[in-house]
C-alpha positions as MATLAB code, in Angstrom:
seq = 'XXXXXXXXXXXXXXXXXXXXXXXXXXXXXXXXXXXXXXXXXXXXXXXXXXXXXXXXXXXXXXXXXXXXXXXXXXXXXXXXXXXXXXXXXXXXXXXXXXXXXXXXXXXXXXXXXXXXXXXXXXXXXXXXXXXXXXXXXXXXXXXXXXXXXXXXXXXXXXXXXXXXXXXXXXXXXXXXXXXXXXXXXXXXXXXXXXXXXXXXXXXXXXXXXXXXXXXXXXXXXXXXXXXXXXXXXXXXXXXXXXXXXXXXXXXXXXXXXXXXXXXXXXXXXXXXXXXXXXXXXXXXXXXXXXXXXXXXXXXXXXXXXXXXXXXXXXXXXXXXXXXXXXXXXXXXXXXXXXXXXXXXXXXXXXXXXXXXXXXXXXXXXXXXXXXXXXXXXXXXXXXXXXXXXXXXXXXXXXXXXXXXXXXXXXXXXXXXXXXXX';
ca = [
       0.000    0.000    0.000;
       1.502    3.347   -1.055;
       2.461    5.721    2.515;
       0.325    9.164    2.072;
       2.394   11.922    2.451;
       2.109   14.609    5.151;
       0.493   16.751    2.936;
      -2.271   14.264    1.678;
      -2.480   13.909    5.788;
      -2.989   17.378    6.198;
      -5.547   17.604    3.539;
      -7.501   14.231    5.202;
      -7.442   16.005    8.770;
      -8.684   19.641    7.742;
     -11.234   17.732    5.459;
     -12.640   15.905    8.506;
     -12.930   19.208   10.802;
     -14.646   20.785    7.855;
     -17.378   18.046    8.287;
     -17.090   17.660   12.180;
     -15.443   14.455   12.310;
     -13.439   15.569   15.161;
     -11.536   12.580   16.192;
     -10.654   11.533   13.263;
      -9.278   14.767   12.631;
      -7.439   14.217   16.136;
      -6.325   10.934   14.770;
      -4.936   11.898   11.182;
      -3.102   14.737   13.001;
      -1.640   12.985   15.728;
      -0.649   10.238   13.082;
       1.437   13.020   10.793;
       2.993   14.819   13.842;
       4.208   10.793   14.999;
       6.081   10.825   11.456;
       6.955   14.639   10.965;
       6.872   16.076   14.769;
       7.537   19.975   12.985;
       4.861   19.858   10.727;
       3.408   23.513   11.167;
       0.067   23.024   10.797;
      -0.503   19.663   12.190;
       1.609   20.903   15.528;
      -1.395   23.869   15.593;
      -4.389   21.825   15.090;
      -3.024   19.683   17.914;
      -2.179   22.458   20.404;
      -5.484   24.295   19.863;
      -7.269   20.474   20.678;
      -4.858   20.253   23.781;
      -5.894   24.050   24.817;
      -9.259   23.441   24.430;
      -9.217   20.504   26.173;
      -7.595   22.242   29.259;
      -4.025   20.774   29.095;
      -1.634   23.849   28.204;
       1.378   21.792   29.304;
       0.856   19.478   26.416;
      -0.399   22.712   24.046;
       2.394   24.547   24.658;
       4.985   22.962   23.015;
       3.200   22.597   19.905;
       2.497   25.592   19.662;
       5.729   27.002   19.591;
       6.328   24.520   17.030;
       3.757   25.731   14.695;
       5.263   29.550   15.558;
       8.757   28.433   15.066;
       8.066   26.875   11.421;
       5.736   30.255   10.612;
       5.979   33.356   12.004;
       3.220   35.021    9.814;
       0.274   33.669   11.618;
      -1.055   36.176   14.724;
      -3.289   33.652   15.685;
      -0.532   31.028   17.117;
       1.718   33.283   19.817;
      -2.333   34.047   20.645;
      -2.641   30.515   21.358;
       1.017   30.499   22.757;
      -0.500   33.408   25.249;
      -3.039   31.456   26.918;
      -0.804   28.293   27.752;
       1.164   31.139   29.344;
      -1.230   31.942   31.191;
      -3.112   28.677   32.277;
       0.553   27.797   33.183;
       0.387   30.988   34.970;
       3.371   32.733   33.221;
       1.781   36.113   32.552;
       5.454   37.143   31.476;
       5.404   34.982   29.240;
       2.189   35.238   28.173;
       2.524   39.337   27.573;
       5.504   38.202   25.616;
       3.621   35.967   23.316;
       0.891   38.414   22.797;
       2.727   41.950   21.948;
       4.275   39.228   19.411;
       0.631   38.419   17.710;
       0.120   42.156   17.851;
       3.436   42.793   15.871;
       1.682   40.725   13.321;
      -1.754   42.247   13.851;
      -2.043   45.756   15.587;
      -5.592   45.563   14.831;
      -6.307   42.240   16.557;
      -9.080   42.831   18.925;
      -9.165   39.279   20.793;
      -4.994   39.975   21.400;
      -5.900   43.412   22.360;
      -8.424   42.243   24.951;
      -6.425   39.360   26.234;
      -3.522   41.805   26.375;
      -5.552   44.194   28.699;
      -6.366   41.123   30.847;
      -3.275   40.150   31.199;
      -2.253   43.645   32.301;
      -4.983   43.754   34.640;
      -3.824   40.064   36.421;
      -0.545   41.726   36.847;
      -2.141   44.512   38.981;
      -1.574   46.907   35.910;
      -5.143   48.435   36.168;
      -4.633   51.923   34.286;
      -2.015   50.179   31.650;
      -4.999   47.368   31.129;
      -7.562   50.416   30.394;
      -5.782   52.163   28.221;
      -5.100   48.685   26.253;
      -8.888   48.059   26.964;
      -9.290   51.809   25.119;
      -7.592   50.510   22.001;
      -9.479   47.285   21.449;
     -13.202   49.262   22.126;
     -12.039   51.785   19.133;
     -11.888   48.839   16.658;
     -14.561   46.080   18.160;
     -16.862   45.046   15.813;
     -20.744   44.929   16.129;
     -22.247   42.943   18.775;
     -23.574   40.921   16.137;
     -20.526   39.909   15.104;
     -18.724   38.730   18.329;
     -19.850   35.509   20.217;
     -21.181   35.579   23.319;
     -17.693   35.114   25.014;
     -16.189   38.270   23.140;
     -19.333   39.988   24.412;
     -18.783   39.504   28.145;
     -15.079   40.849   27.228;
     -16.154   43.784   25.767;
     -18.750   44.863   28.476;
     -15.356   43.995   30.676;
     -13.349   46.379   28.415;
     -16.396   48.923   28.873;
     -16.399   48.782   32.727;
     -12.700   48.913   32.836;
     -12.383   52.064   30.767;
     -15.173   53.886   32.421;
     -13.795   52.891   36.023;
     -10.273   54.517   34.845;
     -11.813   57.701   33.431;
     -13.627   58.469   37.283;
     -10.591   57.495   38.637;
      -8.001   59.583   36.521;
     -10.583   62.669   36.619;
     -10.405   63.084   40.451;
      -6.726   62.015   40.145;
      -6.686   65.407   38.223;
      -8.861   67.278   40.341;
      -7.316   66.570   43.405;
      -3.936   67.859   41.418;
      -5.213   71.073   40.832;
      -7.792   72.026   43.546;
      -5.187   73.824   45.447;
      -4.602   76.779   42.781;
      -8.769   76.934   42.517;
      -8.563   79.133   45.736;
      -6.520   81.541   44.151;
      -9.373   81.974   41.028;
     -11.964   83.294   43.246;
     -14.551   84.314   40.741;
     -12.895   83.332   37.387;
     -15.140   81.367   34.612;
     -13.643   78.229   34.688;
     -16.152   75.737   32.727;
     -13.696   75.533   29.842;
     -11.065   74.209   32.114;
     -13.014   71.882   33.729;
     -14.566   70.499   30.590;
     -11.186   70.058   29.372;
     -10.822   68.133   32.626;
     -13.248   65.158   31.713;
     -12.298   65.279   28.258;
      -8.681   64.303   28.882;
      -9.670   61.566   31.461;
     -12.341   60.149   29.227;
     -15.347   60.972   31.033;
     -16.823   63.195   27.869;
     -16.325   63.211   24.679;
     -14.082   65.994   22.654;
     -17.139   67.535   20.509;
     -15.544   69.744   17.336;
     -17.454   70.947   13.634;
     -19.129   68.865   11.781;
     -21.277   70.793    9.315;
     -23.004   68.567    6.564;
     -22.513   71.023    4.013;
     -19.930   73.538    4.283;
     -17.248   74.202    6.836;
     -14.857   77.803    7.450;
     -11.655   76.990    9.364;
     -10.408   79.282   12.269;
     -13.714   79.423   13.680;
     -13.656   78.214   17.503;
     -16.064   74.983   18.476;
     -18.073   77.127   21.307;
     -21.426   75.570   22.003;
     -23.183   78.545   23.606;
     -21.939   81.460   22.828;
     -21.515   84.481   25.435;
     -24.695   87.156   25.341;
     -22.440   89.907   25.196;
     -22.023   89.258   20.944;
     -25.349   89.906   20.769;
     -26.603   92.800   22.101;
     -30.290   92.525   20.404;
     -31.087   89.510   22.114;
     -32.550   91.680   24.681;
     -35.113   92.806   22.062;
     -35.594   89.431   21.035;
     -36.809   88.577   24.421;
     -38.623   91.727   25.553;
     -41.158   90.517   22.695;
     -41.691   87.075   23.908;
     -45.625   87.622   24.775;
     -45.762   89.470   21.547;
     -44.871   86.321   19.716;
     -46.764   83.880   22.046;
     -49.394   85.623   21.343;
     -49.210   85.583   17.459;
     -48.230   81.597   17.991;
     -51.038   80.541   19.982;
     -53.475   81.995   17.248;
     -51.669   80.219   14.324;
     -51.854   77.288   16.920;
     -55.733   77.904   17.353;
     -56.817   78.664   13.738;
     -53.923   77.395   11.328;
     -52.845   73.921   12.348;
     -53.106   72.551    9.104;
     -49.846   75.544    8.171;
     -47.400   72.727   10.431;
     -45.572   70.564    8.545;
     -43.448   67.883    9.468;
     -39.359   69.211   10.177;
     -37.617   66.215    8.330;
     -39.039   65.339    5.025;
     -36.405   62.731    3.515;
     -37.036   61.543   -0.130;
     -37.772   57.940   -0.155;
     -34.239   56.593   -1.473;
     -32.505   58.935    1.908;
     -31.150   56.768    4.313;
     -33.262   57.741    7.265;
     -30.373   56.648    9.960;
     -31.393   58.896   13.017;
     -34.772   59.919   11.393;
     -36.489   57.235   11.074;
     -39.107   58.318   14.060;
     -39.473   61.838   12.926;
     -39.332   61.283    9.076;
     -42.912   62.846    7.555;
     -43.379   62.874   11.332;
     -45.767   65.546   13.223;
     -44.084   64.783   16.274;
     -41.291   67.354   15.241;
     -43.298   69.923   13.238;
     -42.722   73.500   11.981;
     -44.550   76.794   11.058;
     -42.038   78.638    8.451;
     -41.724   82.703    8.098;
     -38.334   82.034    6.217;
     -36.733   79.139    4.555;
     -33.663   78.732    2.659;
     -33.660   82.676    2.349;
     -37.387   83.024    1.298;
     -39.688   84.903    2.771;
     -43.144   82.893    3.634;
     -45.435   85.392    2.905;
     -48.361   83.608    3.479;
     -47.032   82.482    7.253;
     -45.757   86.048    7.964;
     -49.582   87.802    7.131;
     -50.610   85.383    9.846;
     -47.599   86.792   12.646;
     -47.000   90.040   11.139;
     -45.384   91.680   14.585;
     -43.538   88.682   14.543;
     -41.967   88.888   11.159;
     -41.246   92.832   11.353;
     -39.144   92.359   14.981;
     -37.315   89.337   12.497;
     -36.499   92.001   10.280;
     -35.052   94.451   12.421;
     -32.859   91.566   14.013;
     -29.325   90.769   12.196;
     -30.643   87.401   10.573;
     -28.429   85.556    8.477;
     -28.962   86.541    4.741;
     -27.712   84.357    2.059;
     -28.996   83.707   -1.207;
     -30.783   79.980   -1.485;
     -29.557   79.755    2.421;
     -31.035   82.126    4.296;
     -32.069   83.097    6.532;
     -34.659   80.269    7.820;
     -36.616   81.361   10.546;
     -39.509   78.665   12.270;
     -41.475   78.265   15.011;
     -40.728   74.406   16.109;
     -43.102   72.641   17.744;
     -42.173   69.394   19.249;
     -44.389   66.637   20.963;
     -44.662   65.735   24.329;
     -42.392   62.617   25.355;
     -40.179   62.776   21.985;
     -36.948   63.134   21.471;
     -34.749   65.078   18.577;
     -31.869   62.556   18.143;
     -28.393   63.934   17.852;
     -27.547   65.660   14.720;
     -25.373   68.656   13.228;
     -26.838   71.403   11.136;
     -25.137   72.449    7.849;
     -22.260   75.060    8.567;
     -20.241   76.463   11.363;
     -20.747   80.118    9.330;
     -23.668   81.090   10.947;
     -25.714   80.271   14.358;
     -29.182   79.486   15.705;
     -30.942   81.111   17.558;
     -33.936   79.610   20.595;
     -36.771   81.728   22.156;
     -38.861   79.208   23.930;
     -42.271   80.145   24.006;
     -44.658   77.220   25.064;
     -42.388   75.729   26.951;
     -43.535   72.863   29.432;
     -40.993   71.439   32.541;
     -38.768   68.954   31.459;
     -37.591   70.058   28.616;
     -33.929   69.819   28.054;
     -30.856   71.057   25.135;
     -27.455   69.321   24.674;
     -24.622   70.883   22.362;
     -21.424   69.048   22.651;
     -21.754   68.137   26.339;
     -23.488   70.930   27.767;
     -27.033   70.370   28.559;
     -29.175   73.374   29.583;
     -32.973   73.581   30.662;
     -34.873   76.654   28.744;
     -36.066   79.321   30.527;
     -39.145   81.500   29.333;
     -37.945   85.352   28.680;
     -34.651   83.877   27.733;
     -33.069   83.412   23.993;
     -29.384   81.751   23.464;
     -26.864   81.244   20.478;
     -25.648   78.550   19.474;
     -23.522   76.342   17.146;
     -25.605   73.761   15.834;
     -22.743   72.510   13.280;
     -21.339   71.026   16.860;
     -23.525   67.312   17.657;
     -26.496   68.517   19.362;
     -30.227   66.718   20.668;
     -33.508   67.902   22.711;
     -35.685   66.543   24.921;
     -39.131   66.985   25.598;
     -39.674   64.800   28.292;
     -43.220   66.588   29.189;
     -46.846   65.734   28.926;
     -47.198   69.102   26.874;
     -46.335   70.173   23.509;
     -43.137   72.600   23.605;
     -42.468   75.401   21.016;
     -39.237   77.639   20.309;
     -38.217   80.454   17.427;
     -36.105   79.251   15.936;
     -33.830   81.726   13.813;
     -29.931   81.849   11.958;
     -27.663   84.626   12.487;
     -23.953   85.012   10.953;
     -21.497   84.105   13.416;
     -20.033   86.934   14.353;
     -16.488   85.961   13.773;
     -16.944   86.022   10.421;
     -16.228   89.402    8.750;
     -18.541   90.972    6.203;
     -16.103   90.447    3.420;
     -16.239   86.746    4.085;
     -19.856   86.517    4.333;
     -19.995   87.801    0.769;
     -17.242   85.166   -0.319;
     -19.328   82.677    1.696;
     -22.277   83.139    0.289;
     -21.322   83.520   -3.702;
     -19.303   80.134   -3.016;
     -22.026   78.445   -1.508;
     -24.492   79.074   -3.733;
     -22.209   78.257   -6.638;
     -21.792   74.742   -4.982;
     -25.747   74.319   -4.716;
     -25.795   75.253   -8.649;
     -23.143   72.766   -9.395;
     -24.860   69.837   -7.551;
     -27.932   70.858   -9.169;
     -26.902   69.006  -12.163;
];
């Protein structure tokens, strides 16, 4: 009878996994390791069995086998790692993995079991940050097994655990010079704070259309750039007023906010698509007067006019009364360019109604407007029984100078003419 060769073995073995056959996979590879003991992939097959079956003193060695013959494979000092460790050489086992990383920086399995590892040698802080690494590339839930699962809500934990820990490290470190700053604004600071330690995120632009450089990332911006806001809000029961007939009389003038054609990916919208839950009553859009809308709030529209709105051609100003639904929520979302900012007058305005930009969250308050970046991630809230409605209108950010704003707008509506084709 003619000998098969090892690789008509090898062929036989992986064959028989493919279809289950277990041991008689086990047998054909014991059988070619008995007659070529360095034969790379036999000497894997057969430590992954012995690891699997609990014995990592008989793994081990064939593992480093397989490694020795081929050093491309990441997988095997993986392997090699966890004999390590059920040996409980967590030297050795570090060793082994920073080795399958070499191979694979991107390995999330050797990233988590390398964050482990750090964390069994009392490394807690050098384990989150390795925990960090492996949460930036994990894949979908979906796509990990239940094991990988429970390691990832580990990594989770971990990471969160070191972010409280490392921001009153920091505070601690600095408390003693807060003293000293008696009265100094110091929300920027501390902001800066949680961001470094991991407690919030760093929020920056993100327009969806068209984004100016040099402009700062400031949620709110400070009253004092505005000195017409006062006028804005001296009017409040002027508006009300004017809203609560349109309200009464004109329902049917509301339209839904977010009207995506049907072949838009909805993503975030998928509640409030063609939704009244989010509606609005228009007095400008896109730069167009609503005629119609501002006959129905005329001492509305004429204090609009006297205000510095943001006027561009085919852009603006847009200028709304938005009327949102009690217990709904307007998911997180950026507006189209940091060149200009929006401005909120509440004016129905149940409790429980909150605003985030970037990480600050603020409550409105009736009789007061703000300005704000909305090309920075931002969401609402209206956690009420009660329907809640805010003006909503754009002003130029006022760190952009008027020659710019004429660049701006010539450039931006030669951008909506070429994508018109």
């Amino acid at each position: 009878m003619q000998r098969l060769t090892p690789e008509v073995l090898a062929s036989q073995a992986e064959m028989a996994e493919r279809l289950g056959r277990k041991a008689e996979a086990d047998r054909i590879w014991q059988a070619l390791i008995d007659e070529a003991p360095d034969h790379q992939r036999a000497a894997y097959a057969r430590g992954r069995r012995f690891l699997e079956a609990g014995d990592a003193a008989a793994a081990l060695p064939l593992l480093q086998t397989a490694e020795a013959k081929d050093r491309k494979h990441a997988e095997t000092p993986l392997y090699i790692a966890l004999a390590h460790r059920m040996l409980g050489d967590l030297d050795s086992a570090l060793a082994a993995i920073d080795r399958a990383l070499a191979l694979d920086p991107y390995f999330f399995v050797a990233l988590i079991s390398k964050a482990s590892l750090l964390e069994a040698k009392g490394k807690p802080r050098a384990a989150a940050r390795c925990y960090a690494d492996a949460i930036k590339i994990a894949p979908s839930l979906d796509a990990l097994g239940p094991t990988m699962r429970i390691a990832l809500s580990r990594a989770q934990s971990a990471v969160a655990q070191n972010a409280s820990a490392l921001a009153e490290h920091l505070h601690r470190s600095t408390a003693h010079l807060r003293p000293k700053l008696a009265g100094e604004r110091l929300e920027r600071f501390d902001e800066s704070l949680d961001i470094v330690a991991g407690l919030k995120r760093r929020y920056v632009h993100d327009p969806i259309l068209f984004y100016y450089p040099g402009l700062p990332a400031t949620t709110f911006y400070d009253r004092s750039l505005f000195p017409w806001l006062k006028t804005l809000e001296a009017a409040t029961p002027v508006i009300v007023e004017e809203l609560e007939a349109v309200l009464r009389e004109d329902s049917n003038r509301f339209s839904p906010y977010i009207q995506l054609p049907p072949e838009a990916p909805v993503n975030q919208w998928r509640q409030l698509n063609h939704s009244m839950l989010w509606s609005t009553f228009h007095l400008w859009r896109d730069g167009v007067r609503q005629d119609a809308n501002c006959i129905r709030c005329p001492r509305t529209a004429a204090l609009l006019e006297q205000l510095p709105m943001a006027h561009q051609q085919g852009f603006g100003p847009t200028a709304l009364f938005s009327v949102l639904s009690p217990h709904t929520t307007i998911p997180p979302h950026t507006g189209s360019t940091n060149v200009r900012l929006l401005t909120h007058l509440p004016l129905i305005l149940p409790p429980n109604c909150r605003f985030r930009v970037g990480n600050h969250v603020r409550q409105w308050r009736m009789g007061e407007a703000w300005v704000f970046d909305d090309s920075i991630d931002h969401e609402a809230w209206n956690d009420s029984d009660e329907t809640r409605v805010i003006l909503i209108f754009d002003v130029w950010n006022p760190l952009v100078r008027e020659p710019e704003r004429t660049l701006i707008s010539a450039l931006m509506l030669a951008l909506k003419a070429y994508n018109a084709d």
